[in-house]
C-alpha positions as CSV (number, residue, x, y, z in Angstrom):
1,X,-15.8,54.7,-19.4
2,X,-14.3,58.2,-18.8
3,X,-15.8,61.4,-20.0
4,X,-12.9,61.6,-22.5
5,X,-13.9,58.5,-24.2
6,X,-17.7,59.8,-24.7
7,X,-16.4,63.2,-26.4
8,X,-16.1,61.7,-29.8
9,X,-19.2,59.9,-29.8
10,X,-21.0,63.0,-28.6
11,X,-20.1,65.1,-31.3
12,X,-21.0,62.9,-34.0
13,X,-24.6,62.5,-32.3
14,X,-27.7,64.7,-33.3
15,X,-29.1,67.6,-31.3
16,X,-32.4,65.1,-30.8
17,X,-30.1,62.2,-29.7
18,X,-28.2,64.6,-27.3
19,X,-31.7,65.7,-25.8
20,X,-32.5,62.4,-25.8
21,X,-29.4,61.3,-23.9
22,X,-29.8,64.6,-21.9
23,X,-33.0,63.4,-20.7
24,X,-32.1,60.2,-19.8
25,X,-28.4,61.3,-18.1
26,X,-31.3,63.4,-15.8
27,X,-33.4,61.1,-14.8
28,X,-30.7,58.1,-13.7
29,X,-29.1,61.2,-11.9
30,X,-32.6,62.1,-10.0
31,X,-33.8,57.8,-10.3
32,X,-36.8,59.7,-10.9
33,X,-39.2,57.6,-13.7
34,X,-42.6,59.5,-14.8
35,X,-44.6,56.6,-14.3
36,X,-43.1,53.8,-12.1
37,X,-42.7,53.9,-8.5
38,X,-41.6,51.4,-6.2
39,X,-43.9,50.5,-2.7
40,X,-43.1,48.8,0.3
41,X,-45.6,46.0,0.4
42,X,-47.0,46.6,-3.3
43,X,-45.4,43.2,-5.4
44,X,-42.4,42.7,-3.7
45,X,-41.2,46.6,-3.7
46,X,-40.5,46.3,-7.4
47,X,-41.0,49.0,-9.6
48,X,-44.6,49.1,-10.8
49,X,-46.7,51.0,-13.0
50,X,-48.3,53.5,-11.3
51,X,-52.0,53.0,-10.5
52,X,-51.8,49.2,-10.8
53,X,-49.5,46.5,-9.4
54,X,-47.9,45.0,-12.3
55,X,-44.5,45.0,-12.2
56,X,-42.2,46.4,-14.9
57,X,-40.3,43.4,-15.1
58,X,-43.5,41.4,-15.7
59,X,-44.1,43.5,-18.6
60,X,-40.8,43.2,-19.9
61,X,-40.9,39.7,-19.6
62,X,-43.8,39.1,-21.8
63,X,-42.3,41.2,-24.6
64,X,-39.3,39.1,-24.6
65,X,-41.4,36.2,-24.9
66,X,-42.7,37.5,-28.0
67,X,-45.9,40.0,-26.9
68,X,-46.3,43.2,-28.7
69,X,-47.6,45.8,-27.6
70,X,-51.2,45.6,-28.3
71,X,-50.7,42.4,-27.0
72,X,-49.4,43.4,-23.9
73,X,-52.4,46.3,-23.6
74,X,-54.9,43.7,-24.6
75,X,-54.0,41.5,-21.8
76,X,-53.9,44.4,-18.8
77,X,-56.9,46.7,-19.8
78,X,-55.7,49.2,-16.9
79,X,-52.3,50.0,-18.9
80,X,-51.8,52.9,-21.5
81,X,-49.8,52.9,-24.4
82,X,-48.0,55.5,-22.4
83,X,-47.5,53.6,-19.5
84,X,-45.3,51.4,-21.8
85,X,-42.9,54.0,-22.9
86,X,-41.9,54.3,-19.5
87,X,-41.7,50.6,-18.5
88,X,-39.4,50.5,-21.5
89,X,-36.9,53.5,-20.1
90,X,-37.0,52.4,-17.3
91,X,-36.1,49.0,-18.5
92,X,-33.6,50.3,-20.9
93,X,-31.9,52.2,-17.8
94,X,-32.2,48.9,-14.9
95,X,-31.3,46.5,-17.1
96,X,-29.4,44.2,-14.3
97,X,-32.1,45.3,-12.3
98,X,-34.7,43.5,-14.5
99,X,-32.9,41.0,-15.7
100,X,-32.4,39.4,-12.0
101,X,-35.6,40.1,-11.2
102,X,-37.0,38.2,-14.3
103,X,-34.4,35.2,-13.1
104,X,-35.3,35.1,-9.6
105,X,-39.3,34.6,-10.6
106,X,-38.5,31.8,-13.3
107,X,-38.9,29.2,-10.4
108,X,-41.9,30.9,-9.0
């Protein structure tokens, strides 16, 4: 998709959609996520919640299956409800990334 093809789209968006979109443009450009990191040797080198080991894609996984949120906090007492917002972004931005991931653990 070429920059040309975004223009239209852009100007029919919101100022709080473009900050939105602003904020996310900066941190793909950076691969900077407030709140995940990724560690040699810490569950596989996928990207984790900081603090803990669990795996983003874990957490995904179990909304797809159904889990809400409180669910989801219920079940890992160490996780925020903040901590969620960014598995989601970063989710929302690694989609492939997750998705093979998810895949790859199904046999497991």
């Amino acid at each position: 998709m070429s920059i040309q093809e975004i223009e239209p789209q852009l100007s029919r968006m919101s100022r709080a959609e473009k900050a939105e979109l602003l904020q996310r443009l900066a941190r793909e450009v950076a691969n900077v996520w407030p709140g995940i990191e990724k560690t040699a040797g810490v569950s596989g080198g996928e990207a984790c919640i900081v603090r803990t080991r669990i795996p983003v894609w874990t957490l995904d996984n179990y909304r797809r299956l159904g889990w809400t949120e409180a669910a989801i906090l219920e079940n890992f007492p160490s996780l925020r409800a903040a901590d969620l917002v960014n598995a989601w972004a970063y989710v929302d931005a690694h989609t492939e990334e997750i998705e093979q991931t998810i895949h790859a653990n199904e046999g497991a």
